[in-house]
Z-matrix of the N, CA and C atoms (Angstrom, degrees):
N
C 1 1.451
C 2 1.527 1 108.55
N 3 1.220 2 119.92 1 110.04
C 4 1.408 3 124.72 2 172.98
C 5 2.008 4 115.25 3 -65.45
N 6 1.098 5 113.53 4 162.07
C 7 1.291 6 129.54 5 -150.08
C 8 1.725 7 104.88 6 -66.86
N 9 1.083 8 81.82 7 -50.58
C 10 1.963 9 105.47 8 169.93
C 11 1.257 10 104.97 9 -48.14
N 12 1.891 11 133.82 10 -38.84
C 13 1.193 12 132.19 11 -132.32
C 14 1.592 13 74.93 12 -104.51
N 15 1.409 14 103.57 13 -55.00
C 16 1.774 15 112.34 14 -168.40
C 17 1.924 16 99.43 15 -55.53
N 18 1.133 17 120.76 16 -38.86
C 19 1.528 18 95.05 17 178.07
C 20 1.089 19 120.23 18 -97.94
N 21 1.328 20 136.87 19 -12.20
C 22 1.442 21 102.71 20 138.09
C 23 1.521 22 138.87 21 -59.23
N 24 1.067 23 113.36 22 -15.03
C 25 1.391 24 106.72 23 177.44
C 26 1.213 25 103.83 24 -57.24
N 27 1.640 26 118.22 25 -58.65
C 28 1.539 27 130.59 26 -162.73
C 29 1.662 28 94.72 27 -44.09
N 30 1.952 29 114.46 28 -54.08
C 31 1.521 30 112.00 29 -142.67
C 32 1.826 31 92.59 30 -73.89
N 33 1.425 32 111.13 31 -4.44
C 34 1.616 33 99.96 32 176.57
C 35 1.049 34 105.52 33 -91.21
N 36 1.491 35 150.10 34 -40.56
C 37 1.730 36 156.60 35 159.56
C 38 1.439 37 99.15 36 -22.76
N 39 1.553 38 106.06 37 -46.32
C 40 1.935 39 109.38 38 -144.62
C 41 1.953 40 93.22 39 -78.01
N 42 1.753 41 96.96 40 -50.15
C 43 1.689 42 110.11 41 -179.25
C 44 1.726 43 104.00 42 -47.51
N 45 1.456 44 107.64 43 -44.81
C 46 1.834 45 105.31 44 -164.06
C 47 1.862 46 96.94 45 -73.49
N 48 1.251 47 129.31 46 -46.72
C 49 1.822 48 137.30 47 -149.41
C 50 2.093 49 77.27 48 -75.43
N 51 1.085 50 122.34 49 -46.13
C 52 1.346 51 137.06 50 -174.19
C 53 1.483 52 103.06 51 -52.68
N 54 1.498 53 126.70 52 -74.19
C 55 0.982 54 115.17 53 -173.83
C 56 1.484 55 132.21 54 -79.16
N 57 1.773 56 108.39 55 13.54
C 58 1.686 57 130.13 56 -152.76
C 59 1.660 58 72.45 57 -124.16
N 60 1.421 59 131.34 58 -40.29
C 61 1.828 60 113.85 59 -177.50
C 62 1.854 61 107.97 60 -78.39
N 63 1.483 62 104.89 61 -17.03
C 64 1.625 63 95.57 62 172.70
C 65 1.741 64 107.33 63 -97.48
N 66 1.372 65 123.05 64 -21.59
C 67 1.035 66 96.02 65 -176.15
C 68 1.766 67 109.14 66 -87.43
N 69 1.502 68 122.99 67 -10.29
C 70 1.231 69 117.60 68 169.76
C 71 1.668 70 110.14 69 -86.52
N 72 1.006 71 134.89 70 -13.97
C 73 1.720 72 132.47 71 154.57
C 74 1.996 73 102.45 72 -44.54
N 75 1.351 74 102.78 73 -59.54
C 76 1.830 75 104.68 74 -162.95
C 77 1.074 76 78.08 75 -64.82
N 78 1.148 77 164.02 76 -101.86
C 79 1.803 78 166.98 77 -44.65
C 80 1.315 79 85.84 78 -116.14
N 81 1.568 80 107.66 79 -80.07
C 82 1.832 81 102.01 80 172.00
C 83 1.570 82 149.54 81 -29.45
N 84 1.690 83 82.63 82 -28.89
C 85 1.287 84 85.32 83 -173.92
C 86 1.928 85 116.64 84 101.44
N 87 1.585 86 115.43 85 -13.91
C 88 1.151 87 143.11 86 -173.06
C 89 1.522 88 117.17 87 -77.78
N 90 0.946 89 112.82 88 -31.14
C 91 1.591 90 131.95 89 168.21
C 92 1.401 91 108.04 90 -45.90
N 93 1.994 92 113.90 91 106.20
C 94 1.432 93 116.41 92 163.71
C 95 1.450 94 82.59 93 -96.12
N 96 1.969 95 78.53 94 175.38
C 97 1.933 96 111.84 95 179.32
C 98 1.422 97 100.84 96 -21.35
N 99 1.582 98 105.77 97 -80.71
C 100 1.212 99 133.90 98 -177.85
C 101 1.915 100 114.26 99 -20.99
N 102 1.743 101 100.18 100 -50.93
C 103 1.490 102 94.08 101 -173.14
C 104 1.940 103 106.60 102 -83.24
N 105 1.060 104 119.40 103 -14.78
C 106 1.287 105 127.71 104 178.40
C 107 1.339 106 108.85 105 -74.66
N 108 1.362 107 131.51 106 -38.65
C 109 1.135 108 149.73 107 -162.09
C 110 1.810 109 98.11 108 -91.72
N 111 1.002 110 102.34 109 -31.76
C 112 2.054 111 99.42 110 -163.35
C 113 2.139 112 66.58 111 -91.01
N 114 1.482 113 118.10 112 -42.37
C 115 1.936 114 96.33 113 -169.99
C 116 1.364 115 119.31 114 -46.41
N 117 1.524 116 92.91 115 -34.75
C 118 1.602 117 105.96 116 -167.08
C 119 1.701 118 115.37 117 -79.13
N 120 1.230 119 94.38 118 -13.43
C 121 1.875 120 97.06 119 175.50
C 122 1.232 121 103.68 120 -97.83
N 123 0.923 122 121.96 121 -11.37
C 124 1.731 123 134.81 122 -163.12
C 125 1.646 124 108.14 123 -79.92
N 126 1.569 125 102.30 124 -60.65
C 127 1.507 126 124.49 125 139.92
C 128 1.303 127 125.20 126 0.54
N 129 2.218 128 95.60 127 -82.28
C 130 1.532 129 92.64 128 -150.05
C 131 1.914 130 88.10 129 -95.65
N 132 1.020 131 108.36 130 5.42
C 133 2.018 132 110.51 131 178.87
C 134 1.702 133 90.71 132 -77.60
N 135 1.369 134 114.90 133 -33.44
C 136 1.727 135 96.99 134 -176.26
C 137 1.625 136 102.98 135 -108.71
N 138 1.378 137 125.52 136 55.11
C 139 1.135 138 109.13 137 159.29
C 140 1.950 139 111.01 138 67.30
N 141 0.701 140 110.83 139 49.92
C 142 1.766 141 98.36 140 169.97
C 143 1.226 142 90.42 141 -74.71
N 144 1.250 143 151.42 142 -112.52
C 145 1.326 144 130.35 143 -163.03
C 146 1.578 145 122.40 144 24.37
N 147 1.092 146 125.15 145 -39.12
C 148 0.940 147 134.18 146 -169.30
C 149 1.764 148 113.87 147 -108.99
N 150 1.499 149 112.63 148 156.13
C 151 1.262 150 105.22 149 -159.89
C 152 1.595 151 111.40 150 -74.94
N 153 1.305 152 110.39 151 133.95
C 154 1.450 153 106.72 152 170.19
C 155 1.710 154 115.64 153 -91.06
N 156 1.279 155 114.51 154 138.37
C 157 1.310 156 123.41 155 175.65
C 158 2.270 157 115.56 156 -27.33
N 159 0.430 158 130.16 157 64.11
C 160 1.842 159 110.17 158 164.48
C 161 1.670 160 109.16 159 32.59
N 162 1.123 161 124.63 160 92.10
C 163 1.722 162 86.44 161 167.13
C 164 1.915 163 99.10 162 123.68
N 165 1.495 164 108.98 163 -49.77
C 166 1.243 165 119.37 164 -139.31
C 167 1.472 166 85.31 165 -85.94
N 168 2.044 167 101.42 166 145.26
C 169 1.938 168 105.72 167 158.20
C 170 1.135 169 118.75 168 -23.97
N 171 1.284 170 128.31 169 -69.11
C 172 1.616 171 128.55 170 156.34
C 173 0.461 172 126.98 171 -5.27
N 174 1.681 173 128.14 172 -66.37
C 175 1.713 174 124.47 173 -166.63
C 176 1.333 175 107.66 174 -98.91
N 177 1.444 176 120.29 175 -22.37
C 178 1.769 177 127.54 176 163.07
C 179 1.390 178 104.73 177 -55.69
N 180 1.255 179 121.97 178 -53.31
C 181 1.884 180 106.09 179 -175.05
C 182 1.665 181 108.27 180 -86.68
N 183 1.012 182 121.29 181 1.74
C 184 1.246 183 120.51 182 164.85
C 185 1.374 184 112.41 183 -64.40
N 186 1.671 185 118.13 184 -63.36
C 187 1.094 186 131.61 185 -174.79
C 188 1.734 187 117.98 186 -50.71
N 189 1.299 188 109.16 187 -70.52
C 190 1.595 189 104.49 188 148.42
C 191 1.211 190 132.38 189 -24.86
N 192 1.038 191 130.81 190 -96.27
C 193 1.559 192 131.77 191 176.52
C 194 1.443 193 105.76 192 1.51
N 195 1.675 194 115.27 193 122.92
C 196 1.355 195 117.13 194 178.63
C 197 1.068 196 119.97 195 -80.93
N 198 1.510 197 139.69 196 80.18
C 199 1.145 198 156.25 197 179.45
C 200 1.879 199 107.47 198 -87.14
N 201 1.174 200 112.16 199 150.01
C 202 1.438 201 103.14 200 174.58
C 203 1.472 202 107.32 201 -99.64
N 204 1.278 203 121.83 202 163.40
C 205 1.202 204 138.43 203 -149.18
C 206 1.566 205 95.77 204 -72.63
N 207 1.804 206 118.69 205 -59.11
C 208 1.176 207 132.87 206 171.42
C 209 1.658 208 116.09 207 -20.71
N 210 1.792 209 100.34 208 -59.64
C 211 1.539 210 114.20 209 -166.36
C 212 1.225 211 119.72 210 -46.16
N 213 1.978 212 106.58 211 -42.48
C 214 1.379 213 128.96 212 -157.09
C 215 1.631 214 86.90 213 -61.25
N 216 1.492 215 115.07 214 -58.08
C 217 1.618 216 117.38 215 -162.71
C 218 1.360 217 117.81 216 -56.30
N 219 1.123 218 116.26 217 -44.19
C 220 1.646 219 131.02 218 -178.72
C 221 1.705 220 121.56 219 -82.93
N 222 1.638 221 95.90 220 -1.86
C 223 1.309 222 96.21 221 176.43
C 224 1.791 223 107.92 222 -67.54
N 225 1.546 224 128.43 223 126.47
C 226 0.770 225 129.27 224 116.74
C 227 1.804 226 130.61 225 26.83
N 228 1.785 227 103.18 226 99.99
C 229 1.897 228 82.90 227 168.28
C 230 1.398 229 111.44 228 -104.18
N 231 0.772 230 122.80 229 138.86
C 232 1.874 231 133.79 230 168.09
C 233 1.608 232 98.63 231 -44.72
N 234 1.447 233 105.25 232 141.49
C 235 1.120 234 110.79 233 162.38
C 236 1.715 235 128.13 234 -155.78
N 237 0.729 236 129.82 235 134.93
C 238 1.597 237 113.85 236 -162.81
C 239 1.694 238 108.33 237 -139.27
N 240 0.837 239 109.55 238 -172.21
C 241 1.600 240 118.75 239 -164.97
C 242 1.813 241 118.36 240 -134.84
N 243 1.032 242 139.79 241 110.71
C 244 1.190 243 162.66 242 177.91
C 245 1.895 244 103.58 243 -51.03
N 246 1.370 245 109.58 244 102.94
C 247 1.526 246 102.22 245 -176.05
C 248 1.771 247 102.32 246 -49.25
N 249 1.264 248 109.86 247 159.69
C 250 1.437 249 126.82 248 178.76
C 251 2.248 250 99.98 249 -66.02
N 252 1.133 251 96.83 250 154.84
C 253 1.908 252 92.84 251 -171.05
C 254 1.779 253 98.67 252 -68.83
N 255 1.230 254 129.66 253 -35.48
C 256 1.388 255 113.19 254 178.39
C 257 1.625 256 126.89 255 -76.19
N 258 1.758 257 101.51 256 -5.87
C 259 1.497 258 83.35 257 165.23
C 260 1.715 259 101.81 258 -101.49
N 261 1.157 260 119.56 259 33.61
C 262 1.506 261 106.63 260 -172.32
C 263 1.680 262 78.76 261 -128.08
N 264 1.233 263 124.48 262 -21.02
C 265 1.697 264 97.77 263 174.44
C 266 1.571 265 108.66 264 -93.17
N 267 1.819 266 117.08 265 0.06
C 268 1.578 267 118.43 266 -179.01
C 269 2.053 268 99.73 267 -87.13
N 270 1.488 269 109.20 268 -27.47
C 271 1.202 270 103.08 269 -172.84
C 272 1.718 271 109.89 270 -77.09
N 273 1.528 272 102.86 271 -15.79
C 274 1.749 273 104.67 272 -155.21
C 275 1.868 274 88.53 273 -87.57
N 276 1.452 275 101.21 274 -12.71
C 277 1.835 276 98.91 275 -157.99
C 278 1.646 277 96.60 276 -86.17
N 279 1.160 278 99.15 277 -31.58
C 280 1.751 279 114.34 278 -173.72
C 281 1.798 280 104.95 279 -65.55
């Protein structure tokens, strides 16, 4: 296993024990500002927008998190735009 291979492994262990110590803080009941607040950046730094696995820390502390019912609907979808192909063959030439 090359070095590259070995740290990602670790930075995926660290992301899953990470999002399995915030979603068992809310579960408890243990969750200050602070740990709700680092959940909630935790969240939108990995894309909630996006689908979380069935099952996964991800979609378990998603579900928790006391969000109101309203918020979920009115949230906002991300949307972005694909540079045009000549500035993506002026950036690749540079």
């Amino acid at each position: 296993m090359s070095d590259a291979d070995e740290v990602s492994k670790i930075m995926e262990e660290l992301h899953i024990e990470l999002a399995n110590e915030f979603l068992r803080r809310v579960k408890m009941g243990d969750a200050t500002p602070a740990d709700l607040n680092g959940a909630r950046q935790f969240l939108r730094d990995n894309g909630i927008d996006a689908v979380a696995l069935r099952g996964s820390p991800l979609q378990k502390l998603a579900m928790v998190l006391p969000f109101e019912e309203q918020q979920l609907i009115e949230a906002p979808l991300k949307t972005f735009s694909l540079p045009a192909p000549e500035q993506v063959d002026k950036a690749v030439s540079l």
